[in-house]
N, C-alpha and C positions, 0 to 999 in steps of 0.2 A: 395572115395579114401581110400583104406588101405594101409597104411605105419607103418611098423617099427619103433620104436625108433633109432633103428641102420641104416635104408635106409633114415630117415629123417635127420642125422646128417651127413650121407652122400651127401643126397642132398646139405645141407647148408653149405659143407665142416666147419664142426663143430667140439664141442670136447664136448664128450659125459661123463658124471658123473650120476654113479649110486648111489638109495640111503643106505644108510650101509646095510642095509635091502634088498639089489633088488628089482624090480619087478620082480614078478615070473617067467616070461619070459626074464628076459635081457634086452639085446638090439632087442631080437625078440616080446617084448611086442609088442601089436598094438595098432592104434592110432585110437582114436575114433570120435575124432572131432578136428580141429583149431578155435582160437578164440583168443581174444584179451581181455584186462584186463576191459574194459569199455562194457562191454557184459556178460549173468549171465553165469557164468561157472560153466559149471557139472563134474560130475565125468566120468573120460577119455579123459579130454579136454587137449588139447597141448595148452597154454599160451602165446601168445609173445608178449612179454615183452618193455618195453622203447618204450612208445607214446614218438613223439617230436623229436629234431632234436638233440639233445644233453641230454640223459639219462645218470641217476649217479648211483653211486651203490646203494645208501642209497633208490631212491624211488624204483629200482628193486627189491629190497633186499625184499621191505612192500610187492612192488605188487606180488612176489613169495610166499609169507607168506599167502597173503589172499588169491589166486588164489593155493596152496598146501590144506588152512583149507575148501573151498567150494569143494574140491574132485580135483583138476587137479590132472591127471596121472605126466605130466612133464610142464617146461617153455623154452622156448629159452630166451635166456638173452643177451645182450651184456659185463656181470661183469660173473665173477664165482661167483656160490652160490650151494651153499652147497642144494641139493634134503632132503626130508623128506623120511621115511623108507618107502619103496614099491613104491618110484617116479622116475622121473630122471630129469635131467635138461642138456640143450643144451647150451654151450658157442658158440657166433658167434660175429665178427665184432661190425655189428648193429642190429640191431634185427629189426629193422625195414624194412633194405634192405633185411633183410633175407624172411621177407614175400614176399617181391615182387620176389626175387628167388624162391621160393616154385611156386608163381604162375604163373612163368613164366616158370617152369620144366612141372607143369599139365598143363602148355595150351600145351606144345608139345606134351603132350600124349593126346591131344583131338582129336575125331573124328570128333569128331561135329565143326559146327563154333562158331564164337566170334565175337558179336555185339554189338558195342555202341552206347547210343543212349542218346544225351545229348539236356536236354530243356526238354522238355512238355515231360511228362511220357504215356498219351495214346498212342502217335505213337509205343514204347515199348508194350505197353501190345495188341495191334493191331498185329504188328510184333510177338510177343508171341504166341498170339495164332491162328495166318495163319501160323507158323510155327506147334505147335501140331492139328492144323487140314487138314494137308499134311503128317499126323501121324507118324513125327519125334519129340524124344524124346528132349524136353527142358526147360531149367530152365531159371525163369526171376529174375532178384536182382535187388532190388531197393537201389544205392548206396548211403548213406545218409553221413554226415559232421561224421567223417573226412575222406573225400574222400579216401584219402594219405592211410589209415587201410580198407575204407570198400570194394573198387574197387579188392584190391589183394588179399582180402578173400575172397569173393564173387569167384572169379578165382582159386584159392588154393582150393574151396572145392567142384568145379561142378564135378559131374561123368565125366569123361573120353570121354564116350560115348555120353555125351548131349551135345545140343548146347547151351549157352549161351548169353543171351540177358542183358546186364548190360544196365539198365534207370538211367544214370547221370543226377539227378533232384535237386542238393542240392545247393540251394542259396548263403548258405556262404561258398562256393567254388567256386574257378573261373575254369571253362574248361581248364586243365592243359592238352594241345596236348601234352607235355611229359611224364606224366604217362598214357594220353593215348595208345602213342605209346609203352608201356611196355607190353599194356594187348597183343598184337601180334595181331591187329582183324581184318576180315573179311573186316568189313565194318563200314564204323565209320559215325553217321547221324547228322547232326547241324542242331537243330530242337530250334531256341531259336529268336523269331522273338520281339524282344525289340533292343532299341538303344544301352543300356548297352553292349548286346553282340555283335551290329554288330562294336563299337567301339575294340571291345578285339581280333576280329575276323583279322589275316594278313595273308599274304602270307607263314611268316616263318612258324607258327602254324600249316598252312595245311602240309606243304612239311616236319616238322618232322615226319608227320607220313610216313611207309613203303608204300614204291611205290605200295606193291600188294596189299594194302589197296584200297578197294573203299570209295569214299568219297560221301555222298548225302548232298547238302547244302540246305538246308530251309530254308530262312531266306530273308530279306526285300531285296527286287528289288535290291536299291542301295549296300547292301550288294555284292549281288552274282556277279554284273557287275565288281565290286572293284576286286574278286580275277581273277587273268587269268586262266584260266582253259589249258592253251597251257604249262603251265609248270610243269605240272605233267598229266600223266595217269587215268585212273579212276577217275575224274572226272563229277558228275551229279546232277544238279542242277533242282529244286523243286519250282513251284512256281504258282500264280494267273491268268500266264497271257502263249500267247506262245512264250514269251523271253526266257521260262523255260524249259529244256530239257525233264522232267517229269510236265503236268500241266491240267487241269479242265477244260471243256468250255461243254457250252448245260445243265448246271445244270439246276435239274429242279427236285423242291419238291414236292412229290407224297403222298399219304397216306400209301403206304407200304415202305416210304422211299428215297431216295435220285438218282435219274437216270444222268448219266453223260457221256461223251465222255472224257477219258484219252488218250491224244492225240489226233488220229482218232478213238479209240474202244471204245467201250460201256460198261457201268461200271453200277452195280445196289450196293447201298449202303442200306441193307435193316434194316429197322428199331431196331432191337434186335443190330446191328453192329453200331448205330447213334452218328457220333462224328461230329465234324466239317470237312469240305470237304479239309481244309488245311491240317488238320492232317491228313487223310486217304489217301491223295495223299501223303504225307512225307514219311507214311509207304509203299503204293505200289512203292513210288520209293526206298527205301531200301530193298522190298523185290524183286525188278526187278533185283538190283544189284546184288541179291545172286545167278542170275538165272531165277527164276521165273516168268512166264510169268500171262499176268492178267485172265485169265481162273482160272487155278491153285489156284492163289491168292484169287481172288471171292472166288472158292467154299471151298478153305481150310477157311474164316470165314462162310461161310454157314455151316462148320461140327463142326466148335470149337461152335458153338451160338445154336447147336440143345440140 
């Protein structure tokens, strides 16, 4: 993503202060990276500023100061602060909503899709890579605590052009279905098979998200029975046995790896590709969701594992 100083204050309908000094370029400088004040910032970094849900001046004021002396180009802020010579600084609202507006401007300009994939992080790098070995361009983020900053940066800095794999794996976070439904995605996978989550796991949660979302639920038997699946669309559920719209049966461990019937079809899981057969039906059934049928999917990890 290349933006402007001036198309990024635009975005954020902001108010733009140069420093006495300008950047050389104005408001046409470019922007070289996004990042947030708990992250090491280089030089050309855009800053945003006020982690938490009520920032003051006084700690924007430090984090500007420290995030101007390690090289940041500019900050977005929620206070005016005065930029250092040759920087600029971005007034908005919140500065924290304001990330989630950036990332929700480049998910519009993506080409690619946007996939979430919360629980157990292999089904994600599974997903990952039967995605670039169907030789489509993609990035995976691993979204770690605090969710709230790393989900809409992760989104705010993917190429345009790639598709996005975000692995929501981060324990002291709870699977917020409302910031998930910000990222705009594809296909969102509940891959989180503990009590904990099938307690936090309702009806409302699913049905915030956008109807043109597809949804893959993985998760314990009595889980998936609980949600109704008649009250929304895209709906597909993952599981042990064939109560599960996507599910395993005929396994059968082999020396060059794992032979199976997905559904009625025959699936070979070969050794270099060796995860658990739960996760690896998790991910073919979110990558069925995107389209993709199980040929395709086999041999896109046979190309990513050579």
């Amino acid at each position: 993503m290349q933006l402007t100083a001036g198309e990024l204050t635009e975005i954020l309908s902001g108010q733009l202060r140069l420093g006495e000094m300008p950047p050389l370029a104005g408001d046409l400088e470019l922007i070289q990276r996004i990042c947030v004040p708990h992250y090491t910032v280089e030089p050309g970094d855009v800053v945003f500023l006020g982690r938490g849900l009520q920032p003051t001046s006084e700690s924007e004021r430090l984090q500007a100061h420290e995030a101007f002396a390690h090289g940041a180009l500019g900050i977005v802020s929620s206070f005016p602060i005065e930029p250092w010579a040759g920087r600029f600084s971005i007034q908005v609202p919140h500065a924290g909503a304001a990330l989630w507006e950036l990332a929700a401007w480049n998910r519009q300009q993506l080409c690619g899709k946007t996939i979430v994939i919360i629980g157990n992080a292999l089904p994600a790098q599974m997903v990952h890579q039967a995605i670039k070995g169907l030789g489509l361009s993609a990035e995976l983020y691993e979204c770690h605590h605090p969710v709230e900053t790393t989900v809409p940066l992760a989104l705010a800095k993917t190429d345009p052009q790639k598709t996005v794999v975000l692995s929501w794996n981060c324990h002291e976070c709870e699977s917020n279905m409302q910031l998930i439904s910000l990222c705009r995605c594809d296909s969102v996978l509940l891959h989180t098979p503990n009590q904990e989550s099938e307690k936090k796991l309702t009806h409302d949660d699913i049905l915030t998200l956008a109807q043109q979302t597809n949804v893959v639920i993985s998760l314990p038997q009595s889980t998936t029975h609980v949600f109704d699946s008649t009250l929304r669309a895209n709906v597909t559920t993952a599981g042990p046995s064939n109560h599960f719209d996507v599910y395993p049966s005929a396994v059968n461990e082999q020396p060059n790896g794992i032979r199976m019937l997905v559904g009625s079809q025959p699936f070979h899981l070969r050794n270099q590709q060796l995860t658990s057969v739960d996760d690896a039906v998790a991910a073919i059934a979110i990558l069925r969701s995107l389209g993709f049928d199980l040929q395709q999917i086999s041999s896109s990890w046979d190309k990513a594992s050579q």
